[in-house]
ZAMARGU-4260 file (C-alpha; in steps of 0.2 Angstrom, whole numbers, plus 5000, padded with zeros to 4 digits):
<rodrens>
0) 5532/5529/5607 | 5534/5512/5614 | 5518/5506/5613 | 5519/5510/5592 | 5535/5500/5593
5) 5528/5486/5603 | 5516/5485/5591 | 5527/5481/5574 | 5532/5469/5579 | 5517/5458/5581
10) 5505/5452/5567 | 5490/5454/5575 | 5489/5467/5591 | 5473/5466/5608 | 5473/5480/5618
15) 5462/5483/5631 | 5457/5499/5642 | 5461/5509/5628 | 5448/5523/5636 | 5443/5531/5620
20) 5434/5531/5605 | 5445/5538/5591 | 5463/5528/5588 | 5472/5543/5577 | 5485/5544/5588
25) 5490/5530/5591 | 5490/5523/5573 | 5497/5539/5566 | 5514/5530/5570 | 5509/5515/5561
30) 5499/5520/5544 | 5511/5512/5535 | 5515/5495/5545 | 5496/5490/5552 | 5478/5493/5551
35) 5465/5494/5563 | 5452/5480/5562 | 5439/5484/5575 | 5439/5497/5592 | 5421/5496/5604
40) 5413/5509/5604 | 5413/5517/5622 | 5399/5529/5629 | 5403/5547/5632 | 5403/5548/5650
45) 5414/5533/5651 | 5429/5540/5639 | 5445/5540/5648 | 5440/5530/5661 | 5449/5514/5668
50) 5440/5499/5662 | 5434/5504/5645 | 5439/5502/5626 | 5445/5486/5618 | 5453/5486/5599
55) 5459/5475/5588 | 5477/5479/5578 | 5481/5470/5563 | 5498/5472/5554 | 5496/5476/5535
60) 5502/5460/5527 | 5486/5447/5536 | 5474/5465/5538 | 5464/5458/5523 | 5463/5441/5531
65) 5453/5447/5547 | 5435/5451/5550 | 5424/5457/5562 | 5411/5442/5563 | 5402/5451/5582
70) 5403/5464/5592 | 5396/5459/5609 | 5381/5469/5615 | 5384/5462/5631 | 5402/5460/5635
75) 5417/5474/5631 | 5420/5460/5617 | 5424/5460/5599 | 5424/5442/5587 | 5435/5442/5571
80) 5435/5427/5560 | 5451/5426/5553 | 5455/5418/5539 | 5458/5396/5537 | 5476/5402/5526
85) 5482/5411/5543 | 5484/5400/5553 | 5484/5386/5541 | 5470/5378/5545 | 5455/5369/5534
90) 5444/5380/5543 | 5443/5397/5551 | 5449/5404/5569 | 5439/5414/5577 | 5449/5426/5589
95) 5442/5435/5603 | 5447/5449/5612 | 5440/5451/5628 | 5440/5464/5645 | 5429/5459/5661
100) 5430/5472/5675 | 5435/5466/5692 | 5424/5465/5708 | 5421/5482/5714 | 5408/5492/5720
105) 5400/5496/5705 | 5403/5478/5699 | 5397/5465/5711 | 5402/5447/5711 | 5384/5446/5703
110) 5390/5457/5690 | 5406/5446/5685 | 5394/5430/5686 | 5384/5437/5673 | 5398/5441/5664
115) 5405/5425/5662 | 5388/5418/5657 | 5386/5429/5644 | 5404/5424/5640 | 5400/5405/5637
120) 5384/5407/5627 | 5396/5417/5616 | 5409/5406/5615 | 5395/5392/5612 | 5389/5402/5598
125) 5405/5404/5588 | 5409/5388/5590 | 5398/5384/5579 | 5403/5394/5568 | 5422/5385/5569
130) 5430/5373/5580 | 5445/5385/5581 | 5444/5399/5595 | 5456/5409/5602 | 5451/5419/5615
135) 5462/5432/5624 | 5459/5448/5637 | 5459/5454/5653 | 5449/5446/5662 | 5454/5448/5679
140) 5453/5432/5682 | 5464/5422/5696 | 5466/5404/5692 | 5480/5398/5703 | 5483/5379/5700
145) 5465/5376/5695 | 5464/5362/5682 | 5452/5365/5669 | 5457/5347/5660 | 5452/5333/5668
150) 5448/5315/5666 | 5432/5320/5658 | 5443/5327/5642 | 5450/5309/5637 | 5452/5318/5619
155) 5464/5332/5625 | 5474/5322/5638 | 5478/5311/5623 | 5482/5325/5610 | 5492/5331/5623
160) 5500/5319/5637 | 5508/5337/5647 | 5491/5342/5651 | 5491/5328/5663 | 5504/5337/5674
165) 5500/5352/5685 | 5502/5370/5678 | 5515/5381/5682 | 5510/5393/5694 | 5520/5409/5705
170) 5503/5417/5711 | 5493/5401/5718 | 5478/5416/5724 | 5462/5412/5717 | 5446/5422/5716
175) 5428/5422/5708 | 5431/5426/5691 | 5446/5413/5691 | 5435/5399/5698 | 5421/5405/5684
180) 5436/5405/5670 | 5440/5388/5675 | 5423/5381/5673 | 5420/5391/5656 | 5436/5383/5649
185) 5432/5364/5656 | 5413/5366/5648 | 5420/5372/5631 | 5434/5362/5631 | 5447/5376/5630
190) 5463/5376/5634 | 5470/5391/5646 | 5489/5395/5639 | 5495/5400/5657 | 5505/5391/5664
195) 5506/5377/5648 | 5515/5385/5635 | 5533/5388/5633 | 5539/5403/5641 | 5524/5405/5654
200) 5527/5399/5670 | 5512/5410/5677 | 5522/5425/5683 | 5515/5442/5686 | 5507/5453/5671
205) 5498/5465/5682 | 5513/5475/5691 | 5500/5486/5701 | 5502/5507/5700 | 5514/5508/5714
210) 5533/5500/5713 | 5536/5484/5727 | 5515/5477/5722 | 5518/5458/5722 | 5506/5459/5707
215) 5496/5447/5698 | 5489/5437/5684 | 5472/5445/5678 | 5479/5441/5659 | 5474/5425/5650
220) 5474/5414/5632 | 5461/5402/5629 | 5462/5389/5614 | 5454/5374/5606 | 5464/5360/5605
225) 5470/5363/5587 | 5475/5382/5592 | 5486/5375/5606 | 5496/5360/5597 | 5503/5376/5587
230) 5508/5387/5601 | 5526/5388/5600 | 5531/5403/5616 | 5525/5415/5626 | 5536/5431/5631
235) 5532/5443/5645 | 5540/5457/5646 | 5539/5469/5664 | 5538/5484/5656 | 5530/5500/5667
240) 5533/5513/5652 | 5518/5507/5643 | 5504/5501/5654 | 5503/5492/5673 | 5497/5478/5665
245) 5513/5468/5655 | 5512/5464/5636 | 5510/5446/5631 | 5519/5441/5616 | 5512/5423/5611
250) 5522/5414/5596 | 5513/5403/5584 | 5520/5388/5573 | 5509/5391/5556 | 5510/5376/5544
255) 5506/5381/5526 | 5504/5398/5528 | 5498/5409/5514 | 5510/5424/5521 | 5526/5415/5516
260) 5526/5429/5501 | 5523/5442/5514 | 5538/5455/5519 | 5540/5455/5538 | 5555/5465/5538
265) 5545/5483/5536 | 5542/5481/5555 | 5560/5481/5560 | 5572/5492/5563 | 5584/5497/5552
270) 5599/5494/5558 | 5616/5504/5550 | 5631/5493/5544 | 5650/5497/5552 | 5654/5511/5546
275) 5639/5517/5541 | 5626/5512/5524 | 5635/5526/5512 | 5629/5542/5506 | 5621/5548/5488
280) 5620/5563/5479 | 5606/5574/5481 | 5601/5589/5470 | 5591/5600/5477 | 5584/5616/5466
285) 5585/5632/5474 | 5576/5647/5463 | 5585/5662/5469 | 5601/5653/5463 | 5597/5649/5446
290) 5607/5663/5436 | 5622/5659/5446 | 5619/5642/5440 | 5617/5646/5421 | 5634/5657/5424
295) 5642/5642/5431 | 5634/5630/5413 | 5643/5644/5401 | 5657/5647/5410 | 5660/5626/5411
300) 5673/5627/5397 | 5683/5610/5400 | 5668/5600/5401 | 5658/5609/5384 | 5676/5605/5376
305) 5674/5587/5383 | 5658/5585/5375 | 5663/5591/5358 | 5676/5576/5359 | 5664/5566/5364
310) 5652/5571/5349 | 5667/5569/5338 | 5670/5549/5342 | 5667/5536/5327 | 5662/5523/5336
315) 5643/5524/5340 | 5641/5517/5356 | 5656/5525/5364 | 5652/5540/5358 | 5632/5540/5364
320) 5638/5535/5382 | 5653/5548/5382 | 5642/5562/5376 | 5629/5559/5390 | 5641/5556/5401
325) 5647/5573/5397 | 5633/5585/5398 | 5626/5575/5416 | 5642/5580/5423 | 5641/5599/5417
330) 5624/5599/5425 | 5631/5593/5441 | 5645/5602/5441 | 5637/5618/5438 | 5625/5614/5453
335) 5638/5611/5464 | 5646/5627/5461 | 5628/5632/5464 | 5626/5625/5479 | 5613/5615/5477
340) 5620/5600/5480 | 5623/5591/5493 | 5628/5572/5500 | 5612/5562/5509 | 5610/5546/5518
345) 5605/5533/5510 | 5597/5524/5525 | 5590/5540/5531 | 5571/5535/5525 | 5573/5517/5532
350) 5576/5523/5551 | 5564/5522/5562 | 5568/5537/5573 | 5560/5547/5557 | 5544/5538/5555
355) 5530/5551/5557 | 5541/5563/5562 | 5534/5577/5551 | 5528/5592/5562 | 5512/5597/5555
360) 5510/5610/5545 | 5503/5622/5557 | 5519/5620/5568 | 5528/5638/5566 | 5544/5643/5572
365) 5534/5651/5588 | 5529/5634/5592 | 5546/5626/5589 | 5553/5639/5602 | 5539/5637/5616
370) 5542/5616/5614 | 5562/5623/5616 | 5559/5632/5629 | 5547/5618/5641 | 5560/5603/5634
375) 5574/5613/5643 | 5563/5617/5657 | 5561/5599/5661 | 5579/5595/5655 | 5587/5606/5673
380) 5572/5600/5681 | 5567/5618/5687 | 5552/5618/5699 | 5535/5611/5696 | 5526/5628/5697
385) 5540/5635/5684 | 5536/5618/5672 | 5519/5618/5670 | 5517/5639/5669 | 5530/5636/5652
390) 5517/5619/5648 | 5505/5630/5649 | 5512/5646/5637 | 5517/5630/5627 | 5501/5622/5625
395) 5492/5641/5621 | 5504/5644/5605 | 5500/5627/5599 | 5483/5630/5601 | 5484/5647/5596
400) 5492/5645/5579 | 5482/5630/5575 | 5467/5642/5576 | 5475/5654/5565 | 5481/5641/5551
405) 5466/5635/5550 | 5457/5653/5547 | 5469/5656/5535 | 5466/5640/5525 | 5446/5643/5526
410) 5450/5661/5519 | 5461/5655/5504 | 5447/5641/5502 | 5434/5651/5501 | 5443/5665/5491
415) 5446/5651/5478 | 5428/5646/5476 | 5420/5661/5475 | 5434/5664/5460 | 5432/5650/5453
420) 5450/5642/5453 | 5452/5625/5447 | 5468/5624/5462 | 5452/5624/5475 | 5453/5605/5468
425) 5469/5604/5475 | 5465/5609/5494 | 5450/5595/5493 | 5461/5581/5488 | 5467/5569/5501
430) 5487/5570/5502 | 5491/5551/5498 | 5507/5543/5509 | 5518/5533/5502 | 5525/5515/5510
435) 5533/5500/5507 | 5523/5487/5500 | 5521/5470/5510 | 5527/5460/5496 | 5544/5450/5499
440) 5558/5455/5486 | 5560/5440/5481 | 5542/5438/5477 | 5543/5456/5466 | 5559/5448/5459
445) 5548/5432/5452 | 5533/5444/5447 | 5543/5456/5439 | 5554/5444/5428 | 5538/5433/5423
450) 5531/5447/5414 | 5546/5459/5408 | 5557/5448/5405 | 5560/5448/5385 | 5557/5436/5373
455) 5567/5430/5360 | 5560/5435/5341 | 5555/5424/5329 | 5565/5422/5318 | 5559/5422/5298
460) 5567/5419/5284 | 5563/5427/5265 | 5576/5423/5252 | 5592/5419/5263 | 5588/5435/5275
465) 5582/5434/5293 | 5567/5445/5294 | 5560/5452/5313 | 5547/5458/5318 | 5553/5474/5317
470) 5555/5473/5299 | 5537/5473/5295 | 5523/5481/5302 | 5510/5470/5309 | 5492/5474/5316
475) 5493/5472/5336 | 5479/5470/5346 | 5471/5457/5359 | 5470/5439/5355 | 5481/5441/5340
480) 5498/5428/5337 | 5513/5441/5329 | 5522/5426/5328 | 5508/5419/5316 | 5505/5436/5307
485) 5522/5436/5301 | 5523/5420/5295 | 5507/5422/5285 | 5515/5439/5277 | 5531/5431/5275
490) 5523/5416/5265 | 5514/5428/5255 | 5528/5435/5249 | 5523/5451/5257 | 5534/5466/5266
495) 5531/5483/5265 | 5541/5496/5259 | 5548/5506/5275 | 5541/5524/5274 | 5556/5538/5275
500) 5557/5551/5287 | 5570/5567/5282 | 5583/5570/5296 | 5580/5584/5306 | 5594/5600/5305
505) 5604/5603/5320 | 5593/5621/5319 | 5574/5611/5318 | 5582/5599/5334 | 5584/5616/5343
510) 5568/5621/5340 | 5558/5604/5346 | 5572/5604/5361 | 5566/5622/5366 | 5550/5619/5365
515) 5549/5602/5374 | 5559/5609/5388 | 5545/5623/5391 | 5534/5611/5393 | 5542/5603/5406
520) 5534/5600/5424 | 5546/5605/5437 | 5540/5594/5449 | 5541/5579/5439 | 5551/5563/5448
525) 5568/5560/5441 | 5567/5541/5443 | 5584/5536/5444 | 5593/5550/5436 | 5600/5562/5447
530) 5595/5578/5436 | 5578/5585/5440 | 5566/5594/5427 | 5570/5613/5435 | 5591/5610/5432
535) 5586/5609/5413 | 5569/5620/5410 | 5575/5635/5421 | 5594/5635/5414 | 5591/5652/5408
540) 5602/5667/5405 | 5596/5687/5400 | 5604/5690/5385 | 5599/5707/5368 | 5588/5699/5357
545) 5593/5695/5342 | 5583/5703/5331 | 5574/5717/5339 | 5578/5729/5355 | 5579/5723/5374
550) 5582/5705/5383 | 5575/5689/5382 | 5579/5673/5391 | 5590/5660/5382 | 5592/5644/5388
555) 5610/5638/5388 | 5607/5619/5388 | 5596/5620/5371 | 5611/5618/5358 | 5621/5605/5369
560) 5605/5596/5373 | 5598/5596/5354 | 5616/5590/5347 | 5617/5575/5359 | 5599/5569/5353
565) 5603/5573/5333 | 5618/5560/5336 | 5605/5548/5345 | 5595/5551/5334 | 5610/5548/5317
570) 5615/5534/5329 | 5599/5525/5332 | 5604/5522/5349 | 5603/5528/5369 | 5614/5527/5383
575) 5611/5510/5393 | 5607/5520/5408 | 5592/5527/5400 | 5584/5508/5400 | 5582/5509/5417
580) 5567/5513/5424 | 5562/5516/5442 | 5543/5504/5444 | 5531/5511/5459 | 5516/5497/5466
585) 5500/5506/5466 | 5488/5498/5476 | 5472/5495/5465 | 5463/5481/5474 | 5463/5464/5482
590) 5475/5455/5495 | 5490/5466/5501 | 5505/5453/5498 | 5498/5448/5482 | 5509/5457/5465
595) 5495/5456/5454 | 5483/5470/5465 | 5496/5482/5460 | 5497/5493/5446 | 5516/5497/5442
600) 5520/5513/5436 | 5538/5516/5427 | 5546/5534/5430 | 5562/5534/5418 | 5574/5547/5419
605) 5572/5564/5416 | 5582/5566/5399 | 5575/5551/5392 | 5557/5558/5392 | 5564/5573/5386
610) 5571/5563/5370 | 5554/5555/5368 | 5544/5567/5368 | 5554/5576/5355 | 5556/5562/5345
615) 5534/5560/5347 | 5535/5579/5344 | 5546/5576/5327 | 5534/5559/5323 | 5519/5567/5325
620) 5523/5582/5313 | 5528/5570/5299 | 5512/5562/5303 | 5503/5577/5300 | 5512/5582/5283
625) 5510/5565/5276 | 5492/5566/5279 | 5487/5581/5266 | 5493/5570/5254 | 5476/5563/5246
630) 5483/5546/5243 | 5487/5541/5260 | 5474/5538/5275 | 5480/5537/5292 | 5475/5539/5311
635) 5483/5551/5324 | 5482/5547/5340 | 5489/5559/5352 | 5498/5553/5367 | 5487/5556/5383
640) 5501/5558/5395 | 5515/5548/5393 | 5526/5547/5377 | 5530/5529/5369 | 5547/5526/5377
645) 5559/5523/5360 | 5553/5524/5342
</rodrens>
């Protein structure tokens, strides 16, 4: 939609003669780049009418520093004080956005008279409020070269020696409401931008409905002095695809802006390198395959004889990194012969061209072939008649099967309730959007390094040996110094014997790996790793049970998996991959570019909470054992939801 893309690419958005009271549409396109700050309310016999509706747009990264101060009562007329860190001044700027009908029938010269008296006791008001106005509209207003700084405003013509000069003008036509405009701006000591800034040289910005209109200039800006000495351009584009009347993009200088932090890049376009930005490796789970996948894991037998090698290595490190290595690739490989893999874009999310392109969830394969069918209709350009019957059929299936999903959905609701199934839940929750974050990169960069950036550990010495904090165990909480703690322990000659745990067979490590792997969520996000929850939890075979008569499901990853944790585990190491984590902003509250209204949540990889909650598992179960011992007293406390990352 043009209109959505002329839109991000402006920080704050006016739009007049919207003609209707609900914006969905429009910003369906733009959730996840810009808000909407304020849209008049328009009467229900006037909705889709020409001369009706103004809204305010702001973009996400200076929403939070706009708000409505007054919604005229009189005027199609909305106030918003914005913030003294926008524009960089020590107080605020009031911006108004502003539609005045033209003389017509219905609206005399009488009527636009009124209008801009109104007009200037509102402008008198928020002045008083703050100096700094910026006031912007259609107010179909013809100015020509009508001054409205004279000799009477000794302060502006000295500010600003080039309002001595005549404006710049290509439609010298004048009317009543320009002659009114002129006399507003004079009396509040405003300056009109037509004509004066950079970039304006008073050309057209009405085009008119039909091609060959000479056209005209209804569109204005009004500024205080202060507003106006940071102008930098204006760009007008003549542009019929959107509206008659031309956008005006105005440009503004900004000195000590509080949105340097701020990412503007979200509202570009991504743009593909030569070549093209490279493709990943996606893993995709497909049910219906998954016994040909756990055919493809047994039948593997280069790579199982790769990971005994690998197993068999003396060196610790090398043999912890080979060993994983190892059993990733098995997984991917046995998915590729699957066919569950598959090679994605990686700039594929970042294009524009996909942004709210997801059909809803209504849209069927009947509507897909009606919208077929009318898009080829107007693509050969058959007759009108033939056109709108196939609009028409298209437009009934829509309606048709929207109808029917939506009876379908109150059906299973309603079933639901009456059942009492907790998954009702799940049909009232809102579905939550994801989107980039307004915060620069380099900004996260600074925020992230500032508080996980590790610190060196003190260093303490008993006896000729360097003692850590790991050597002893010290009570954490708020407020407390370890740094001190351990210096008082160490000067008290004191350091607690290290309790034992018994190693673990390669037999019991089967047994917490099996039963840790069925309690995985299958729709758990990866992270970083490329191996999902279902390519370990469902890679099950049918095979005679052991002891007793018919099949049971055996799952062929347990021993490899459980073997490669007993030599993490002998080791006392992990593969460098499994340090990384992927971190996610969660908005909780406060300004949008600021880090610290975020809540960061760390996804790691799909093995490495796997290892962790079998090493919780084996942890807790000592725990437990050690308690019915009558000398010792201890607390358990169960994990919630996540695992400790690495005992």
């Amino acid at each position: 939609m043009a209109l959505q893309e002329l839109i991000r690419n402006h920080a704050i958005v006016v739009l007049t003669e919207t003609r209707t009271n609900t914006m969905d549409r429009l910003m369906s396109g733009l959730h996840d780049t810009h808000r909407l700050i304020y849209a008049t309310h328009i009467a229900t016999g006037d909705v889709g009418k020409p001369g009706f509706g103004v809204a305010v747009l702001a973009a996400v990264q200076c929403a939070d520093f706009l708000h409505v101060h007054l919604d005229s009562q009189r005027l199609q007329c909305i106030w918003v004080r914005c913030d003294e860190q926008l524009f960089g001044f020590q107080e605020d700027v009031i911006l108004g956005a502003l539609y005045i009908n033209p003389v017509s029938q219905p609206f005399p010269v009488r009527a636009v008279t009124d209008s801009f008296s109104s007009l200037l006791d509102e402008v008198a008001r928020v002045t008083q409020v703050s100096p700094h106005v910026l006031l912007c509209g259609d107010l179909n207003a013809k100015i020509g070269r009508m001054r409205e700084v004279t000799d009477v405003h000794g302060g502006l013509l000295m500010a600003y020696p080039a309002l001595h000069h005549a404006r710049r003008c290509k439609f010298p036509g004048v009317n009543a409401a320009g002659r009114l405009l002129v006399e507003l701006a004079s009396i509040c000591e405003l300056v009109l931008g037509t004509g004066r800034v950079c970039g304006d040289n008073g050309q057209r910005t009405c085009l008119g409905h039909d091609v060959g209109v000479a056209g005209s200039r209804p569109d204005h800006v009004l500024m205080s002095d202060k507003v106006f000495g940071i102008a930098d351009c204006v760009h007008i584009t003549e542009d019929r695809a959107i509206s008659d009347h031309c956008p005006i993009s105005m440009t503004f200088r900004v000195p000590n802006s509080s949105l340097e932090d701020a990412d503007w890049g979200m509202q570009s376009e991504h743009v593909c390198k030569p070549g093209g930005c490279g493709s990943r490796l996606s893993m995709k789970w497909r049910p219906e395959l998954a016994e040909v996948y756990a055919e493809a894991l047994v039948g593997n037998s280069e790579m199982q004889t790769q990971f005994e090698q690998a197993i068999a290595k003396k060196d610790p490190v090398s043999a912890c990194e080979a060993a994983c290595f190892c059993l990733r690739s098995m997984i991917v490989q046995a998915a590729g012969d699957a066919g569950m893999t598959g090679l994605v874009s990686v700039c594929g999310p970042l294009r524009a061209s996909r942004r709210g392109a997801h059909s809803p969830p209504w849209f069927d394969a009947a509507c897909r072939e009606k919208r077929r069918v009318f898009m080829e209709a107007l693509r050969t350009g058959q007759p009108l008649h033939a056109r709108e019957f196939v609009r028409r059929q298209y437009k009934i299936q829509i309606r048709w099967s929207k109808r029917a999903y939506t009876q379908r959905q109150r059906d299973v609701f309603l079933g639901r309730l009456y059942s009492k199934d907790p998954d009702v839940h799940a049909m009232l929750r809102r579905s939550k959007r994801t989107q980039t974050t307004p915060v620069a990169q380099s900004v996260w960069e600074r925020y992230l390094k500032a508080h996980f950036q590790p610190r060196e550990a003190a260093q303490l010495v008993r006896g000729g040996v360097a003692l850590s904090a790991r050597d002893m165990a010290v009570p954490l909480g708020r407020g407390r110094d370890v740094e001190a703690l351990l210096r008082q322990g160490t000067q008290n000659n004191w350091m607690p014997e290290p309790d034992t745990v018994a190693v673990p067979s390669e037999e019991e490590m089967q047994g917490l790996v099996a039963k840790q792997i069925g309690k995985m969520n299958g729709r758990a996000s990866p992270g970083f790793d490329c191996v999902a929850a279902p390519f370990i939890k469902y890679a099950a075979v049918v095979r005679p049970r052991v002891n007793g008569r018919g099949t049971e499901r055996v799952n062929v990853l347990v021993p490899y998996i459980a073997r490669l944790f007993k030599l993490f585990y002998d080791k006392a190491r992990i593969p460098e991959c499994w340090k990384k984590a992927k971190l996610t902003p969660l908005y909780k509250k406060g300004p949008l570019i600021d880090p610290n209204s975020y809540r960061m949540l760390a996804v790691s990889g799909t093995m490495y909470r796997l290892y962790a909650n079998v090493i919780r598992s084996l942890v807790t179960d000592w725990c437990v054992a050690w308690k019915q011992d009558s000398r010792h007293t201890i607390w358990l406390l169960p994990w919630k939801e996540h695992p400790p990352a690495h005992l």
